[in-house]
N, C-alpha and C positions, 0 to 999 in steps of 0.2 A: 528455428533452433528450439530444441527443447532443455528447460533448465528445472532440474528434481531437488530440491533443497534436501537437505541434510539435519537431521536430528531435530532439536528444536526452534527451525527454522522454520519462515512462511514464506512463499513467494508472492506477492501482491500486483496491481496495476492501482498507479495514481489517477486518481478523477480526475478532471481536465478543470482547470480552474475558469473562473467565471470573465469571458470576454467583455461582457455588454452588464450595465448597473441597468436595477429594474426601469431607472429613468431616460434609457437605449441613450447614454453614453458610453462608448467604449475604450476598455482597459488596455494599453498599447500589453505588449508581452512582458517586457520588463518592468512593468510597474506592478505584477501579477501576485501577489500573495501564492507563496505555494500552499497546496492543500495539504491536509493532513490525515482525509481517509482515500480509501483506497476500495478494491474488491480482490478478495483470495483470489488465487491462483491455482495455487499448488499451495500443500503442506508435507513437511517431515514428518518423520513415523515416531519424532517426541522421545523424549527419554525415560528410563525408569522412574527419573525421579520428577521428570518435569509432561504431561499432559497434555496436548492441543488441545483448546478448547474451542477450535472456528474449522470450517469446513470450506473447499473453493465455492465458492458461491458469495461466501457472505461478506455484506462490508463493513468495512474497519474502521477506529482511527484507533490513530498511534501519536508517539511520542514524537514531539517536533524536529530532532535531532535523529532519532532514530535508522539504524539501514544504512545497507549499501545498495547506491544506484547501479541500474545495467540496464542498456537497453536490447532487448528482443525485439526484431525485427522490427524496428525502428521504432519500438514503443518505448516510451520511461516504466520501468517497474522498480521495486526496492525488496532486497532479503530484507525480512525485519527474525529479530530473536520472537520467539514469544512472547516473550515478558514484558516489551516491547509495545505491544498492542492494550491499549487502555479500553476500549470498550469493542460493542457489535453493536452496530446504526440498525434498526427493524423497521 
């Protein structure tokens, strides 16, 4: 399935949050911390008034609250707004 976000929207993928603590005990699933960056996707073509400033490639965090979940082909992704996105991780 392919999904094109819309205006000042991004499409993202969630990192995969950390199984194993560096001291190799593991994190059952529900006890997981979700994460908060991601990696673009796709972006919208941005509005007059408002700019994309991230490209697919690069990754994100965002606001913890942030997004609608969807899954694509049985992955978790989140639309997030632009505004949305608090930094680019380099």
């Amino acid at each position: 399935m392919k999904v094109k976000p819309l205006a000042d929207r991004v499409l993202v993928k969630n990192d995969k949050a950390e199984t194993k603590t560096s001291s190799g005990i593991i994190i059952p699933e529900a006890a997981q911390e979700k994460t908060q960056t991601a990696v673009v996707v796709a972006i919208g073509e941005g509005t007059k008034d408002e700019k994309i400033n991230v490209k697919p490639g690069d990754r994100i965090m965002y606001d913890k609250y942030a997004g609608t979940q969807i899954k694509i082909d049985g992955e978790d992704h989140l639309i997030l707004k632009n505004a949305d996105i608090i930094a680019v991780i380099e």
